[in-house]
N, C-alpha and C positions, 0 to 999 in steps of 0.2 A: 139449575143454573139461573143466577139471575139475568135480568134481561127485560127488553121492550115486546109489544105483541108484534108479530109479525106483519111482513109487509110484500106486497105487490108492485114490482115491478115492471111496466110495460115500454115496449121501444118498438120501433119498425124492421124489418128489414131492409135495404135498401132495393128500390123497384126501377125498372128499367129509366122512368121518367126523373130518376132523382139523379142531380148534379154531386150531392155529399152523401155520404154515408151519416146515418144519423147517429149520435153516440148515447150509450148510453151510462157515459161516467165522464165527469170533467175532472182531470188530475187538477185543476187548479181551486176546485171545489173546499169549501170545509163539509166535513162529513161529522155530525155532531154522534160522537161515540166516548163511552168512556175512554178515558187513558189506561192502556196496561202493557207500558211500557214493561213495567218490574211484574209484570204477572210470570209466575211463571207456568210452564208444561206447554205439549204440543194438543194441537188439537185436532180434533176428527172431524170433515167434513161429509157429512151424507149428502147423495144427491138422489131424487129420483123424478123424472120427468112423465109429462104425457101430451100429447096429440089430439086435437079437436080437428078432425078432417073436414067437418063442415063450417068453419072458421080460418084454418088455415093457420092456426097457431098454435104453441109448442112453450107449453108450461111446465118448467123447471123451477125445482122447489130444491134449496138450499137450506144445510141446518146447521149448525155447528155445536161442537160440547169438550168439554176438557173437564177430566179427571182431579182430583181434587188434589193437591200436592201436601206436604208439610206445609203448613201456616198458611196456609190458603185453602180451607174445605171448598169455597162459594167464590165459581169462576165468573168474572165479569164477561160480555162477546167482545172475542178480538174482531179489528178490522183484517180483512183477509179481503186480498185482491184475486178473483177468480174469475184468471184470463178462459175465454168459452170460445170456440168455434163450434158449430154445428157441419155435418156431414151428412148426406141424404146418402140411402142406400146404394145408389151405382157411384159410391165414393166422391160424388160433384160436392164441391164445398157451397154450405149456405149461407149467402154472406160471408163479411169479413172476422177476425178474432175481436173481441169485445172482452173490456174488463167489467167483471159481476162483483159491486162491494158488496161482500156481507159482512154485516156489522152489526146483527141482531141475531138472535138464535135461530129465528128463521127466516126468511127473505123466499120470495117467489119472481122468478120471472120471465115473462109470457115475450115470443120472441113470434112476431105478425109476420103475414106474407112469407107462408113456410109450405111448399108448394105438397110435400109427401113427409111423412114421418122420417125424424132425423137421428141420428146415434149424436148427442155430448161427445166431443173432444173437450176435457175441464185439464183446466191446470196447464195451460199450456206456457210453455219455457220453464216450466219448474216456478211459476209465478207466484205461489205460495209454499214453506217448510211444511205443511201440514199432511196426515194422513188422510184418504179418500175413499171413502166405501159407496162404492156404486155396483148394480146387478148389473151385470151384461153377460151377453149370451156368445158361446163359441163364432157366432156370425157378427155382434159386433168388434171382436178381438179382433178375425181376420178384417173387417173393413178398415178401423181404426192402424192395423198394420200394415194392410198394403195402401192405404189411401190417405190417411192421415199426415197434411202437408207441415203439422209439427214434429219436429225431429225427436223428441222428447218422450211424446206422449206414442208416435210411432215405435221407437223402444220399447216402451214401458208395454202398452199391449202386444208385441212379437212374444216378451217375456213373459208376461201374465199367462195368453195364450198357449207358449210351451209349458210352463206349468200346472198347468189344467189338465194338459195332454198327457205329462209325465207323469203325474200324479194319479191318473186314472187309469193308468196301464199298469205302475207299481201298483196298486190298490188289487189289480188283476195278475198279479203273480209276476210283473215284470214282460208278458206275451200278449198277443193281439195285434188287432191293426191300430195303425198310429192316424189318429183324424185328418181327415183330409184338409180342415181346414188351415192346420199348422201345415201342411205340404205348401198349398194352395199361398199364403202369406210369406214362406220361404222362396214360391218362384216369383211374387211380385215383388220384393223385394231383390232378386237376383238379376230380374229382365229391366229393372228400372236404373237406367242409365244416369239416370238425371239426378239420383241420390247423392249424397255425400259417401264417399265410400268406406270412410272412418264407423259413421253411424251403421252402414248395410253391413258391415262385419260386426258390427256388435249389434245388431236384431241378428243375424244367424248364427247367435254363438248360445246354446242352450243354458238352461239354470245349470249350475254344476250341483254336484254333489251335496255340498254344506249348503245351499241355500234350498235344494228341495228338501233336505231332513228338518230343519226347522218347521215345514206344512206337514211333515208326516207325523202320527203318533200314532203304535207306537213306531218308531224306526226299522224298517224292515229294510239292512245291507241289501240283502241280494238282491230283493224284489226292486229296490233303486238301481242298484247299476242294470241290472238287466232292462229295465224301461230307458235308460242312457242308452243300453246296445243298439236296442231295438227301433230305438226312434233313430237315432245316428245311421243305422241301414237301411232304415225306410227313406229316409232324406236322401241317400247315394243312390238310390235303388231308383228312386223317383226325379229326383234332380239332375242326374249326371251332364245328363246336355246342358240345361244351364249352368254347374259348376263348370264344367271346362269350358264352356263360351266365355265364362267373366274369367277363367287364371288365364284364357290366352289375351285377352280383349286387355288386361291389364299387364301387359309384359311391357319391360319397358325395351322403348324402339332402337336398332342400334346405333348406339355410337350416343344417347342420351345421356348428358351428364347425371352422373348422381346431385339428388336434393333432399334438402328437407323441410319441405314446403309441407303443409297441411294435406295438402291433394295428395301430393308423392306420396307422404306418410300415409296417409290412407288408402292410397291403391295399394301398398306393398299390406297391410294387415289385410284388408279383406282379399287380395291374392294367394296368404298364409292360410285365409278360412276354408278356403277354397280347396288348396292341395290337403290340408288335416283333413275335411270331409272326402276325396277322393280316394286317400292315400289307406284309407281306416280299413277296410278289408283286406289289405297287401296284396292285390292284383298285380303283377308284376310290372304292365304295362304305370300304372299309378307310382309304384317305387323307384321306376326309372324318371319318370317327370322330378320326382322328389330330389333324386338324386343330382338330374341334371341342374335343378334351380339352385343346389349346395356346390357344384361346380364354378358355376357362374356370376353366385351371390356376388355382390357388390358391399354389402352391407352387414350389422351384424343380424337384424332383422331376418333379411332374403335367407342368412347361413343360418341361424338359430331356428327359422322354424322350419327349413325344411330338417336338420339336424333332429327336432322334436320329434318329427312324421316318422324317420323311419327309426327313433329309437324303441318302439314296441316288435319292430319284425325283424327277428334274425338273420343274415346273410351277409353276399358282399357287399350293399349298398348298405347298409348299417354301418359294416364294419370300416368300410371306408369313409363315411362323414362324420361319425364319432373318431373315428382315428384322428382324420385330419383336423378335427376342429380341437379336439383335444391339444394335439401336436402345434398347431397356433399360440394356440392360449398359451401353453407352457414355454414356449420359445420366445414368447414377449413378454412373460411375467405377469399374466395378466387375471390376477386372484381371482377376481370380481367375476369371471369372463371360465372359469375352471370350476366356480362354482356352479354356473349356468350347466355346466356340462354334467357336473352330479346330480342336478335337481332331473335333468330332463329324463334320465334314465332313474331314478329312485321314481320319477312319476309312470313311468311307461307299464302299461296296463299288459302285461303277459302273464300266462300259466304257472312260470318261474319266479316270480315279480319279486319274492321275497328271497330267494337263492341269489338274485341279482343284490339286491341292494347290501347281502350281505358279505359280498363279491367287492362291491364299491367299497366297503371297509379296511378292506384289506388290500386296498389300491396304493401306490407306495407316494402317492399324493393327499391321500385323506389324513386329517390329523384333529387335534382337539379345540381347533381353533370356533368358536362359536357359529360364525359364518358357515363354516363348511361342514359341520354337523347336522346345523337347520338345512342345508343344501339336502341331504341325505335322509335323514332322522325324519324329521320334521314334515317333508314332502314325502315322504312314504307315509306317514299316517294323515296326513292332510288333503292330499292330492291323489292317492291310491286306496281309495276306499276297496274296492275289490280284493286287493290282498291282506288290506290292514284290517280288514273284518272276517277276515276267511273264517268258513262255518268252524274249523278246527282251532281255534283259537292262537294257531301259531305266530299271527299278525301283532298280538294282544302280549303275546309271552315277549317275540321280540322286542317289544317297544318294552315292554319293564323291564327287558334287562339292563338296555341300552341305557334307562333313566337311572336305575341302580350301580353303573358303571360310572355313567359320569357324575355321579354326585360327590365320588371324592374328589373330582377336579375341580368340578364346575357347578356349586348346589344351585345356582339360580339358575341356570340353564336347564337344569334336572329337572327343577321344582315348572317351570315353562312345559318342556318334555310329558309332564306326570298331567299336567292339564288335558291332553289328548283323552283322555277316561271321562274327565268332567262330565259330560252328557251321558253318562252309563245308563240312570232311571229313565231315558226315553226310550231304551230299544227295547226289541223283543229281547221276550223272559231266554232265551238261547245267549245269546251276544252279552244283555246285561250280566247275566252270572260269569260270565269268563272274564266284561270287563271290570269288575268286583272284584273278582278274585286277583286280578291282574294289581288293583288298585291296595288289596291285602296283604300281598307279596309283598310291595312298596314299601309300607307300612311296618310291615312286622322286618325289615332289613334294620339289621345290628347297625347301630352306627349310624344311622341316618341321617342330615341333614335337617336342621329345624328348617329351613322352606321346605325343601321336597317332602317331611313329613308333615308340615301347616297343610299342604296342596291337598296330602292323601287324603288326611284326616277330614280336612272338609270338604272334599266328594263322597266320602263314606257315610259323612253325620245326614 
């Protein structure tokens, strides 16, 4: 990369006798950096810091690089605004957030009056597009997630930190104990009132399925969802008092108008996280909460997810808020609103999952409509990794026939459909041969469709 030699930056912290916080970047500054407005590619930021305990300062070294695109081998350094707060280990923030320009491949900067070694919060508000490769350790995830006063970067390490955890349990056949320290960041996150509650449901809503298979290779089904089982009951098993404190602490009070305020909205989604993690082992006592909040729903929200909760457990509380909400939907015409009602069961993770979905076909509401295909089709193999991978390859048969069916309706639907295989050469050598052969079937079908056989052919080649 080309570039200037690097540079040192030095600032204060602010100390009890200072009236301002000292900056260490004026927005109104010029910042003498090339122009790359028209460059293109994203760039990687590495950080790694260190600690002078007998100084009392905390040198952070920032680097930047970007890959070389078409007509651009040789990347100029972008300016990159990289907002910083520091956080000392009993989570006390040090100092205020400060913006760090880097605008040279490397930049260093030394942050004074830093009273014990601190964990980098970088990147905070999303304040640069760029990618960030920093080491940290299972104990800075959990500080960064339960302490971390940006919403952002709070997220982003709940997430990191379950995927670590997910990842090293599937590595371990799917069984084990699940780290305490994801436990530990799920209850300060559940006991912390003071959150937004939009954000607190989305830190305790795990990577799913598609996004931890892109860190695995090669792809092991089983050994994923079973790390999803595993960890989803260690969190019930561990959490419950703080799960039911926050679904009751979040009820709304009676006689409360409905809204849809920011806040409201987020109380009613992290109430939703709440009963899904309570509801996961079908304790009876759990499927009746469920049931009662589909009673009483106000909303489509309140009805759809407790609706979602008990579509994986058989019974009357199944049977009656799939009824009824069905029974709505269709008495109001409401397509959009009967699609919801196929995806939640084509998703619902049972023993049967795949007897069920092809239950749903034969519903005298399902038809060839595109919408409600993908309601069906589409969220069984997207959304139901457990049955769509079953060791038996039945998951893999269904779904080609389904694509081979609709392709004299529907080839570009089909050719969509047939993408589901695309990722064959990551899994294990079991899975990829069935989804091969799944993918051959396709292929070798009379009459085929130039999409749906463009799709085959180039997941094969």
């Amino acid at each position: 990369m080309m570039g200037r030699p690097s540079r040192v930056t030095t600032f204060a912290r602010r100390s009890p006798t200072q009236t301002a916080p000292p900056t260490c970047w004026d927005p109104t500054s010029s910042v003498d950096t090339p122009n790359t407005n028209t460059q293109a590619g994203t760039p990687t930021v590495t950080a790694t810091g260190s600690y002078d305990a007998a100084t009392k300062t905390y040198a952070l070294t920032l680097s930047q690089a970007t890959p070389p695109t078409p007509g651009q081998p040789d990347k100029l350094p972008f300016l990159i605004p990289v907002a910083t707060g520091l956080l000392l280990k009993d989570g006390t923030p040090c100092g205020d957030t400060r913006i760090l320009h880097l605008s040279e491949p490397e930049q260093t900067f030394t942050f004074e009056h830093v009273p014990s070694e601190p964990v980098p919060s970088l990147l905070r508000g999303f304040s640069a597009p760029v990618r960030l490769n920093v080491a940290r350790t299972e104990e800075d995830f959990l500080l960064l997630a339960s302490s971390d006063p940006d919403s952002f970067n709070r997220w982003d390490a709940a997430q990191q930190l379950a995927t670590r955890v997910l990842l090293a349990l599937a590595k371990a056949g799917g069984k084990g104990e699940v780290a305490p320290s994801l436990l530990e960041a799920y209850r300060a996150t559940l006991t912390d009132e003071t959150l937004d509650p939009s954000l607190a449901a989305y830190s305790l809503s795990l990577p799913d399925y598609t996004t931890l298979s892109q860190e695995m290779s090669p792809v092991d089904p089983d050994a994923l969802c079973s790390a999803l089982k595993t960890t989803k009951d260690a969190i019930v098993a561990a959490l419950r008092p703080e799960l039911e404190a926050t679904y009751t602490r979040l009820a709304p009070a009676a006689g409360e108008p409905f809204s849809i305020q920011p806040e409201t909205v987020g109380k009613r989604r992290l109430r939703n996280t709440c009963l899904a993690y309570l509801a996961k082992a079908g304790g009876q006592a759990d499927l009746d909460r469920a049931l009662a909040q589909f009673r009483t729903a106000r909303c489509m929200s309140e009805s759809l997810g407790a609706a979602a909760v008990l579509a994986p457990h058989a019974g009357p509380a199944r049977d009656e808020a799939l009824g009824t909400f069905y029974d709505r939907a269709a008495n109001n015409k409401e397509e959009l609103v009967i699609n919801k009602w196929f995806a939640m069961q084509a998703a619902a993770e049972t023993p049967d999952a795949l007897a069920n979905v092809q239950a749903l076909l034969k519903h005298p509401a399902y038809n060839d409509n595109p919408n409600r295909v993908r309601s069906v089709v589409s969220t069984f193999a997207g959304a139901n990794p457990s049955a769509f991978h079953k060791a038996d390859g039945s998951g893999y048969d269904f779904m080609a026939a389904q694509v081979i069916a609709l392709d004299k309706k529907n080839p570009n639907l089909a050719a969509r459909l047939a993408s589901a295989f695309g990722q064959w050469r990551r899994y294990t050598p079991d899975r990829s041969a069935l989804m091969k052969a799944a993918l051959e079937k396709i292929k070798a079908t009379e009459g085929l469709s130039k999409d749906t056989f463009e799709i085959a052919t180039r997941s094969l080649a």
